[in-house]
C-alpha positions as semicolon CSV with decimal commas, in nm:
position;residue;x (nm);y (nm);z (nm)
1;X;-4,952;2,411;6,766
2;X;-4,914;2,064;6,723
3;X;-4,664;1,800;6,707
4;X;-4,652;1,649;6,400
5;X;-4,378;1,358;6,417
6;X;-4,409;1,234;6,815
7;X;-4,085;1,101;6,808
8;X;-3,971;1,498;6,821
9;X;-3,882;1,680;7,127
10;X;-3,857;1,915;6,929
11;X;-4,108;2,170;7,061
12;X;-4,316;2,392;6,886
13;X;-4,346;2,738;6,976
14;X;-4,576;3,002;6,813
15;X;-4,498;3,173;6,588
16;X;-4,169;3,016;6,500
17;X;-4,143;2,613;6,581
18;X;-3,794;2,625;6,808
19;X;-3,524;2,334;6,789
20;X;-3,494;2,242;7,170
21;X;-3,326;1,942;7,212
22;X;-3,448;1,778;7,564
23;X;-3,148;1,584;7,692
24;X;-2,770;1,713;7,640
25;X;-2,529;1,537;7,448
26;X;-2,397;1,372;7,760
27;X;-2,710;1,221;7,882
28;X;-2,761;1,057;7,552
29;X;-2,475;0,910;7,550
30;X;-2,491;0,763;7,915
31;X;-2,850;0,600;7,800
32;X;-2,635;0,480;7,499
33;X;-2,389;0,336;7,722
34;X;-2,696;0,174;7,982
35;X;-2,801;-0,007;7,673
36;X;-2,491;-0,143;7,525
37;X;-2,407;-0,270;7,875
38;X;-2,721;-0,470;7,846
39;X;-2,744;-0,589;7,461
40;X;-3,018;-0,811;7,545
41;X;-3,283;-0,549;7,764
42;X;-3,541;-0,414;7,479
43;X;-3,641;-0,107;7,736
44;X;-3,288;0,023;7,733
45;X;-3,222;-0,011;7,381
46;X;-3,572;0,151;7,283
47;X;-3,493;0,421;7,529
48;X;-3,147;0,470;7,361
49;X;-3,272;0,493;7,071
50;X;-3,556;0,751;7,078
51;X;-3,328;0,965;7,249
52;X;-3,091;0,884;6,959
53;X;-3,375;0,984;6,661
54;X;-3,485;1,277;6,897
55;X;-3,146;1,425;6,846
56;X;-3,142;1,339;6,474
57;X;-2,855;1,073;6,508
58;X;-3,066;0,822;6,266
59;X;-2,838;0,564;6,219
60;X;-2,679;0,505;6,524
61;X;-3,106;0,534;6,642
62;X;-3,131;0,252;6,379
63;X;-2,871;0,035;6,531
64;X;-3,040;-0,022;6,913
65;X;-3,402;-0,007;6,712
66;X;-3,310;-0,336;6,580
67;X;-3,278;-0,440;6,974
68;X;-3,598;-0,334;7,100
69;X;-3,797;-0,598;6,977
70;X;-4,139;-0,507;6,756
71;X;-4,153;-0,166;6,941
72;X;-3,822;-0,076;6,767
73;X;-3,957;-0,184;6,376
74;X;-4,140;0,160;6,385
75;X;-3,889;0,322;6,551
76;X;-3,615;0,219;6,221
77;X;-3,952;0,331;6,029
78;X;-3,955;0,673;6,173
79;X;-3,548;0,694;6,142
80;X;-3,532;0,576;5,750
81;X;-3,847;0,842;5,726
82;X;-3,632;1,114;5,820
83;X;-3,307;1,010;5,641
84;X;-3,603;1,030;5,319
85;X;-3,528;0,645;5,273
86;X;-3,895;0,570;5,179
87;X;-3,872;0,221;5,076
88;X;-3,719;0,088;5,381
89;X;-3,917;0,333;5,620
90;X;-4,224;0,125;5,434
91;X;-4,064;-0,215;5,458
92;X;-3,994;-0,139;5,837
93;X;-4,397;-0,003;5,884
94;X;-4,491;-0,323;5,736
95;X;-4,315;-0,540;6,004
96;X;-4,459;-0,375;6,272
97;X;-4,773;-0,383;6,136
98;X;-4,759;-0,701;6,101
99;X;-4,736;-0,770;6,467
100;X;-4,815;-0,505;6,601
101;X;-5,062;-0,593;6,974
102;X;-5,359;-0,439;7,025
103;X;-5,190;-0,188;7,314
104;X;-4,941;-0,101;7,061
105;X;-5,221;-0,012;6,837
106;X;-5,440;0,175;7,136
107;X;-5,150;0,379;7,172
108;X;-5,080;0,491;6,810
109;X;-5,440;0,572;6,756
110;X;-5,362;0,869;7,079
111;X;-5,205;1,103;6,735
112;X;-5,346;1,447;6,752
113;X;-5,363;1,570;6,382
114;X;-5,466;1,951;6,266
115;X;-5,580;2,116;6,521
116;X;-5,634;1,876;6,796
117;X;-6,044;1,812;6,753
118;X;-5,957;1,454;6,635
119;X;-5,720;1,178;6,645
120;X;-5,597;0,912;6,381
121;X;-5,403;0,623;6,379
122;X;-5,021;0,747;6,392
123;X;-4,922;0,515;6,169
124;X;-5,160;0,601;5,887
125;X;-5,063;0,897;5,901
126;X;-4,670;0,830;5,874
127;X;-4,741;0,582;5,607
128;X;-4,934;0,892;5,427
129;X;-4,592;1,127;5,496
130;X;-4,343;0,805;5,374
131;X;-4,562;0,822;5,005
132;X;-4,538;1,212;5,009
133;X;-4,197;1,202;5,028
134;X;-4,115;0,928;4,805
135;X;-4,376;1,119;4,519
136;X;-4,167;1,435;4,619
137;X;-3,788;1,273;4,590
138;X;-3,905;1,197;4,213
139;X;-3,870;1,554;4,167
140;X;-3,609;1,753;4,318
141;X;-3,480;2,059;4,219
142;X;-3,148;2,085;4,084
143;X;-3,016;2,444;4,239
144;X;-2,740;2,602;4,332
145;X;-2,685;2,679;4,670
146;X;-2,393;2,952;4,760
147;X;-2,418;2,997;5,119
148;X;-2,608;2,890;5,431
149;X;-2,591;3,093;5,801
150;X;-2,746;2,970;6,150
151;X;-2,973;3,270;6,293
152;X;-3,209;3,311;6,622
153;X;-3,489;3,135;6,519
154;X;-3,725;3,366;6,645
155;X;-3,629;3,696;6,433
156;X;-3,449;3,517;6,135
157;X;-3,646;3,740;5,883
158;X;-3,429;4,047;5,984
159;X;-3,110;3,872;5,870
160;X;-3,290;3,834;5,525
161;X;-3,074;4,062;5,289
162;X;-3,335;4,219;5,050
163;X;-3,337;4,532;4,742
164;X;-3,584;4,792;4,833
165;X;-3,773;4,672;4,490
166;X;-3,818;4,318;4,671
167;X;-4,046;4,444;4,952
168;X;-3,955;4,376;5,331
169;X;-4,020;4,210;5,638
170;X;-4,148;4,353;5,913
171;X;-4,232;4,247;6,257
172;X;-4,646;4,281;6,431
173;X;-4,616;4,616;6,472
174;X;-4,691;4,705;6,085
175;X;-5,007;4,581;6,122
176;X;-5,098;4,684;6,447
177;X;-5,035;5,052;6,350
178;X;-5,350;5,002;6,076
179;X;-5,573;4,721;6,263
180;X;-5,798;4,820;6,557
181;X;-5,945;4,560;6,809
182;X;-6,286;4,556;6,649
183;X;-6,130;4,473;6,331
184;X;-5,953;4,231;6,477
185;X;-6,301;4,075;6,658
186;X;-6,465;4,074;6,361
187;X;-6,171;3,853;6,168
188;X;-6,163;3,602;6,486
189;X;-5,788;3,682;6,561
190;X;-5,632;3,747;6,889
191;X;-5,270;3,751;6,801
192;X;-5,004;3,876;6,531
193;X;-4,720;3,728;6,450
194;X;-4,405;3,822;6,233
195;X;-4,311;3,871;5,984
196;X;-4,551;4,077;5,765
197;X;-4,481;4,141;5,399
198;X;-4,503;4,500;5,294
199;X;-4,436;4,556;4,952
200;X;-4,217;4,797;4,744
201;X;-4,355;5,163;4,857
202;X;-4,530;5,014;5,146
203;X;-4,909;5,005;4,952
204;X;-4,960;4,622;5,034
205;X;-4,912;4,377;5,337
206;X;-4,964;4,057;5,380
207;X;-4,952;3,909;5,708
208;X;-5,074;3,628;5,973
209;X;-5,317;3,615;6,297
210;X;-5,382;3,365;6,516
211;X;-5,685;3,269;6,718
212;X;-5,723;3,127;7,066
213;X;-5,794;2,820;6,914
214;X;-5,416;2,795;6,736
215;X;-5,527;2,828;6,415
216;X;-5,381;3,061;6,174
217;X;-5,517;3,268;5,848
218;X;-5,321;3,471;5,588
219;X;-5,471;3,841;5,542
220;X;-5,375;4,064;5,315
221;X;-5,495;4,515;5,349
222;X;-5,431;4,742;5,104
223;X;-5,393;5,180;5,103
224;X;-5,661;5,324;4,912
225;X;-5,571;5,588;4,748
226;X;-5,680;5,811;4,998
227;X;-5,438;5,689;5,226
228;X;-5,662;5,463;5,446
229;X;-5,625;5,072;5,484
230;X;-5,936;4,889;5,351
231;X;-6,086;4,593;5,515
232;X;-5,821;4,276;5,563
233;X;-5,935;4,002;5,355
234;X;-5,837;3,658;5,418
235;X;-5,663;3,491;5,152
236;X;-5,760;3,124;5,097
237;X;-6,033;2,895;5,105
238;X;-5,860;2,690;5,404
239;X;-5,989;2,369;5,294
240;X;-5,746;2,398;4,953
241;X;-5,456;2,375;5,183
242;X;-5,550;2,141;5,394
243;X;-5,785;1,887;5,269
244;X;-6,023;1,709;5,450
245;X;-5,835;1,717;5,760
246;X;-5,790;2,031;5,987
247;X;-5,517;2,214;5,970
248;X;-5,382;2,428;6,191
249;X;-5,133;2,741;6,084
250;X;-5,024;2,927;5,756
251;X;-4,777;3,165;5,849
252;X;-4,440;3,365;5,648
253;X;-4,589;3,525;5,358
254;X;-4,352;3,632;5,062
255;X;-4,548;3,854;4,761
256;X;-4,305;3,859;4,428
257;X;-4,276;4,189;4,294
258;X;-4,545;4,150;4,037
259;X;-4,782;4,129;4,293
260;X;-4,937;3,729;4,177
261;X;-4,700;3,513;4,327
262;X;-4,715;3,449;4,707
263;X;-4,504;3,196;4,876
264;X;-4,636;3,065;5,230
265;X;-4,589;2,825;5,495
266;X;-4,822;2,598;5,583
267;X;-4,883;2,236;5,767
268;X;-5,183;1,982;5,649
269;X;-5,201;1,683;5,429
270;X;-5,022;1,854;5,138
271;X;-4,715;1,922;5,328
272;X;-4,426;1,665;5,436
273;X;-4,363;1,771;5,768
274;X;-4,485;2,071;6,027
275;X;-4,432;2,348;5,786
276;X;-4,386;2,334;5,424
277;X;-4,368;2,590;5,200
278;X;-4,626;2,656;4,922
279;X;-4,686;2,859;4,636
280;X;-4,999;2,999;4,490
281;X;-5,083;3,275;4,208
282;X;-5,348;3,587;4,154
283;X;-5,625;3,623;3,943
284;X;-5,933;3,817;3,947
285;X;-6,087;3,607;4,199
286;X;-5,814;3,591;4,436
287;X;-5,545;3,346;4,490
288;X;-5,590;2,984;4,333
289;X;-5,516;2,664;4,543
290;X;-5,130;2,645;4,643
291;X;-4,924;2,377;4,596
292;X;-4,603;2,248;4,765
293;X;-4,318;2,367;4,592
294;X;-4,166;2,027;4,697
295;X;-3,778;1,955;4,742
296;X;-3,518;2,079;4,785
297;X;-3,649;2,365;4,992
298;X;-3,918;2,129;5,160
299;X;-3,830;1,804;5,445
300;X;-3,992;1,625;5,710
301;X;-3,874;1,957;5,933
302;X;-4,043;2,282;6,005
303;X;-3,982;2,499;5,616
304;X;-4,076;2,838;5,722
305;X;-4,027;3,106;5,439
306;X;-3,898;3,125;5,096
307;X;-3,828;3,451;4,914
308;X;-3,669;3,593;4,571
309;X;-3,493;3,887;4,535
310;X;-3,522;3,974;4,145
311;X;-3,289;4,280;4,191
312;X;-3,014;4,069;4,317
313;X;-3,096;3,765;4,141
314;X;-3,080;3,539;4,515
315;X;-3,333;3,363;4,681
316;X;-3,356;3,218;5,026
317;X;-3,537;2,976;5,207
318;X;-3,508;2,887;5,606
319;X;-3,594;2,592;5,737
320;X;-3,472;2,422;6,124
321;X;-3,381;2,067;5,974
322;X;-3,067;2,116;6,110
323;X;-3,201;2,107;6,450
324;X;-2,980;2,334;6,617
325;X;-3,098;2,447;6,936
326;X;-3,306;2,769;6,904
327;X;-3,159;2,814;6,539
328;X;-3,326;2,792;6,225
329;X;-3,101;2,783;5,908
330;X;-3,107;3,066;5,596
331;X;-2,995;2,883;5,285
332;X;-2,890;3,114;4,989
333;X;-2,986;2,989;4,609
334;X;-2,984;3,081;4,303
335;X;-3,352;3,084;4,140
336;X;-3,446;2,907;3,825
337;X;-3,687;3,096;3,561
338;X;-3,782;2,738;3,454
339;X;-3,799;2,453;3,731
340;X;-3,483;2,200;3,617
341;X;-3,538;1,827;3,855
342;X;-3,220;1,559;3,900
343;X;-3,301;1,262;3,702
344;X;-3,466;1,027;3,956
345;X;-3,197;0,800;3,912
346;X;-2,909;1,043;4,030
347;X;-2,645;0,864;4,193
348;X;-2,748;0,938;4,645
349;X;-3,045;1,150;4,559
350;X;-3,109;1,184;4,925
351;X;-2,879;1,397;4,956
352;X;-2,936;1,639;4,704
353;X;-3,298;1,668;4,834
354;X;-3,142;1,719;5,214
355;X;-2,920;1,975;5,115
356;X;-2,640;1,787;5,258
357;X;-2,346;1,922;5,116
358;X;-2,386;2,323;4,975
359;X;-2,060;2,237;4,781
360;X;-2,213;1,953;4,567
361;X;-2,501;2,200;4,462
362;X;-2,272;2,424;4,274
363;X;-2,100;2,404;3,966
364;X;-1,718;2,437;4,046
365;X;-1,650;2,640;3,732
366;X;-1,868;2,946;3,893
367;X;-1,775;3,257;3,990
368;X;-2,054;3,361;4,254
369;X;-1,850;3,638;4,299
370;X;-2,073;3,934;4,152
371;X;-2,419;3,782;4,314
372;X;-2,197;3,805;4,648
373;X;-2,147;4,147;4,588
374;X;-2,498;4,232;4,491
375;X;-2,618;4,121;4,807
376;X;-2,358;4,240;4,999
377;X;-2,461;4,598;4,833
378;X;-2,845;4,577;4,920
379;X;-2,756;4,476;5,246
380;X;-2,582;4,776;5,282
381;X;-2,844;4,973;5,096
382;X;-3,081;4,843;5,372
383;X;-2,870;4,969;5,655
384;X;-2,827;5,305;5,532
385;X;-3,187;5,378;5,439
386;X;-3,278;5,505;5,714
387;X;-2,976;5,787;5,704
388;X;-2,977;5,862;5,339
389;X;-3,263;5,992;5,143
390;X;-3,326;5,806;4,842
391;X;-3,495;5,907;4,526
392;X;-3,501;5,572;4,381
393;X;-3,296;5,251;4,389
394;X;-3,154;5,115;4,100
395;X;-2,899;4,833;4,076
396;X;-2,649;4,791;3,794
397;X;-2,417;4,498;3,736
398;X;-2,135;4,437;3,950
399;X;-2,298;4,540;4,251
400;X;-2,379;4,904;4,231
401;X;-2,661;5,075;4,342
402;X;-2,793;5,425;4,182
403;X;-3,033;5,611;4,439
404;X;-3,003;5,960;4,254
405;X;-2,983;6,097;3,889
406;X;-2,686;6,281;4,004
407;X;-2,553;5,873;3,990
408;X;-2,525;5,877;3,647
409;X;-2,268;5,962;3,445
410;X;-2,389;5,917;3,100
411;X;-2,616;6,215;3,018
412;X;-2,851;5,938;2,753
413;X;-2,870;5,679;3,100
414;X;-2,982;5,947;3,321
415;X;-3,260;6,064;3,016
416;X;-3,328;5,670;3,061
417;X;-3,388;5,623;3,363
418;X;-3,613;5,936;3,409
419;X;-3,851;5,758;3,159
420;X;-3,822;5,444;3,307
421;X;-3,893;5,598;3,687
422;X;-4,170;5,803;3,510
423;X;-4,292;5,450;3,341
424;X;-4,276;5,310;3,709
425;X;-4,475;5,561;3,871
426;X;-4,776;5,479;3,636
427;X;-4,693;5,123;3,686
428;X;-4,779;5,159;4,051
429;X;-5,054;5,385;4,025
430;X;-5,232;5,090;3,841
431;X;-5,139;4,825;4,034
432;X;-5,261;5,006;4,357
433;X;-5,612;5,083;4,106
434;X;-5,600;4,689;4,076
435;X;-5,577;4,601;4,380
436;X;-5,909;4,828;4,529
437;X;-6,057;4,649;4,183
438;X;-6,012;4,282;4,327
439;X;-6,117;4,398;4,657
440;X;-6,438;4,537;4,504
441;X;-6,485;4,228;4,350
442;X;-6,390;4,018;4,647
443;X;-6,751;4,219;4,788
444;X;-6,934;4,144;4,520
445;X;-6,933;4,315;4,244
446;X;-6,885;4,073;3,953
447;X;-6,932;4,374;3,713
448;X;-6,580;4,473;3,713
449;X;-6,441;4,186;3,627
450;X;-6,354;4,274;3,275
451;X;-6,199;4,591;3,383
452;X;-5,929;4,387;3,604
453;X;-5,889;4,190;3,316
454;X;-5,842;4,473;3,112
455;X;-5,578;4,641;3,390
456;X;-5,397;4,319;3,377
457;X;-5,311;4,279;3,059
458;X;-5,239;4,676;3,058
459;X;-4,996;4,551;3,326
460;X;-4,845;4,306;3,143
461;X;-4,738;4,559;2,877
462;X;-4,618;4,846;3,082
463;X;-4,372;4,496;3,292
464;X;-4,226;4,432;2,961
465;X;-4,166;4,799;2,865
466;X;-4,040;4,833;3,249
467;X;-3,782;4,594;3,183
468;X;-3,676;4,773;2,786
469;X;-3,635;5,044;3,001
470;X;-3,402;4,946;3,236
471;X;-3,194;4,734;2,967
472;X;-3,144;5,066;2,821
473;X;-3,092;5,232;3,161
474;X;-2,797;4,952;3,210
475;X;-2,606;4,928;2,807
476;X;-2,611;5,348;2,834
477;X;-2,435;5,361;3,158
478;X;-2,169;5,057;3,154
């Protein structure tokens, strides 16, 4: 996998791009001490200074930039890039530009984009990422973050607190289980990688593979109704992701409950750093062209998966721009049905968009209190599945969780919720229906295509009388 930003030593490992920072604290700080020693010596100060960006220390980078003569201009260009100050990361571009020699310009034309089979001019492509991120700063979500943690970066989807109804992560070894090594000849994969999405009653998966090439694809299998897997389908039309350049890797699928919405990560033109995450929707002819889902959740870092827990009400999203060695960071929100931006002229915007202070995000007259204890109660849900046998899961207000009838203690909730479990079980008969329909279509056969629309919208209805159902499941009971 390549390295998008060359100033990084940060290295990226498949599957999961690990925070490694070269040089300890200590030897930074003795090349900062070489070069204040000699004020004057543009080698020391440049060498400072990368080491000084490398670590993310921007501004103090900024500081011996200005000392290491034209060299150093794209060095404060790169630094202002990353601290998403776009206007003086272009002002900076400009100046070396300007004088920029022609081995200065031999040696940015060496950047390896996509997947390595050609090389552009580095600092095309940064000026490309500083207009990205200055088109993406005009629209930042306004969220509410309640909590962040530090996990191992390379099984951070286990620490991912999610309701049964949600779906789960799972590592290779779901797929393996269903995919032989002829299948996996005839897709042009040679490796698996976690997580893999399974959904609610484990019908669906979504998941990644990797060639020898480092390339990545998206696949998604389905159980028939016979119990076998059908054929893995790739998702996307790899080109709609990427553009005209190659990219390289899509990876960390999330499916929403109503089996349309899948969030991914993905690198290419579209995205602002290595990985950003993206969003695209189902029809009948498969999923349409994703777009970034832009800041906060996205930065000039590696964005790896975002996911929404409608049971709970949380969502999360990890990303490493914290660079902390071998870490990658789970931020906790709260999602938005309707997408509500800062005004672009919001007082250190930056900021916001950076996620640099969780406290800032929320709204001190709060009480996040409840949400807390919902996911504190499907956390504990998910530890004790594997003891307790479950005939459903059903979560109430305040953090309780009904897994029997013999839960309830209103006689008219318990009638409630055996229509609404009996509603759910057609629900998922039809979905599973829908989904062998799209992968009949996906072959071929354009006939059907006014039976999935017809399924759909039968869909549709039986969601809405899904949620009646459970309204009147909840006001009987509390």
């Amino acid at each position: 996998m390549k390295i998008p930003f060359r100033s990084f030593l940060l290295l990226l490992a498949l599957p999961v791009s690990v925070a490694t920072l070269a040089l300890s604290p200590e030897e930074i700080d003795k090349a900062v001490r070489a070069a204040k020693d000699a004020p004057k010596n543009q080698t020391l100060n440049k060498e400072a200074a990368d080491l000084l960006k490398e670590a993310g220390r921007y501004n103090e980078a900024i500081q011996h930039y200005l000392k290491s003569g034209n060299a150093g201009n794209l060095g404060i260009a790169e630094s202002y890039f990353y601290l998403y100050n776009y206007d003086k990361a272009e002002e900076y571009l400009e100046k070396y530009l300007a004088k920029r020699s022609k081995a200065e310009a031999a040696k940015d034309m060496d950047f390896s984009y996509g997947d390595g089979s050609e090389t552009i001019d580095w600092t095309d492509y940064l000026s490309s990422r500083i207009d990205l991120g200055r088109s993406m700063l005009d629209r930042v979500e306004k969220i509410q973050v309640i909590d962040s943690v530090n996990v191992p970066s390379d099984t951070f989807f286990k620490f991912l607190t999610l309701a049964k109804s949600a779906g789960s992560l799972k590592d290779e070894s779901a797929v393996e289980n269903i995919l032989s090594q002829r299948q996996m000849q005839q897709l042009g994969v040679t490796n698996l990688w976690s997580p893999v999405y399974v959904s609610d009653g484990g019908e669906d998966m979504i998941w990644y593979a990797s060639s020898d090439d480092g390339n990545s694809k998206l696949f998604e299998s389905s159980r028939l109704s016979d119990g076998k897997w059908d054929s893995p389908k790739a998702l996307f039309d790899y080109e709609s992701i990427f553009g005209d350049k190659n990219g390289s890797w899509v990876a960390y699928p999330f499916l929403m409950s109503d089996g349309v919405t899948l969030y991914f990560a993905a690198d290419g033109e579209a995205s602002l750093g290595e990985l950003d995450i993206f969003i695209s929707r189902r029809d009948e002819d498969g999923f349409l062209q994703p777009s970034n889902i832009g800041m906060p959740y996205n930065s000039p870092f590696n964005d790896y998966l975002y996911a929404i827990d409608e049971e709970t009400g949380a969502g999360w999203w990890v990303s490493d721009r914290n660079m902390i060695e071998d870490s990658v960071t789970i931020y906790t929100f709260i999602p938005q049905d309707l997408r509500i931006n800062y005004p672009v002229d919001t007082p250190d915007l930056a900021s916001y968009a950076r996620i640099k202070s969780i406290a800032s995000t929320q709204d001190s007259s709060a009480d996040y209190t409840q949400l807390r204890d919902r996911i504190k109660a499907a956390a504990m849900a998910s530890r004790t599945e594997a003891d307790k046998k479950e005939e459903f899961r059903f979560a109430l207000p305040g953090g309780k969780i009904y897994t029997t009838l013999g839960d309830f203690k209103n006689p008219q909730a318990k009638a409630a919720m055996e229509n609404y479990l009996s509603e759910k079980k057609s629900y998922d008969f039809l979905k599973r229906q829908l989904n062998q329909l799209r992968a009949t279509y996906r072959n071929g056969d354009v006939r059907i295509s006014s039976d999935i629309l017809d399924m759909e919208r039968t869909l549709e209805h039986k969601r809405s009388e899904l949620l009646r159902l459970k309204n009147q499941v909840v006001s009987s009971e509390m």
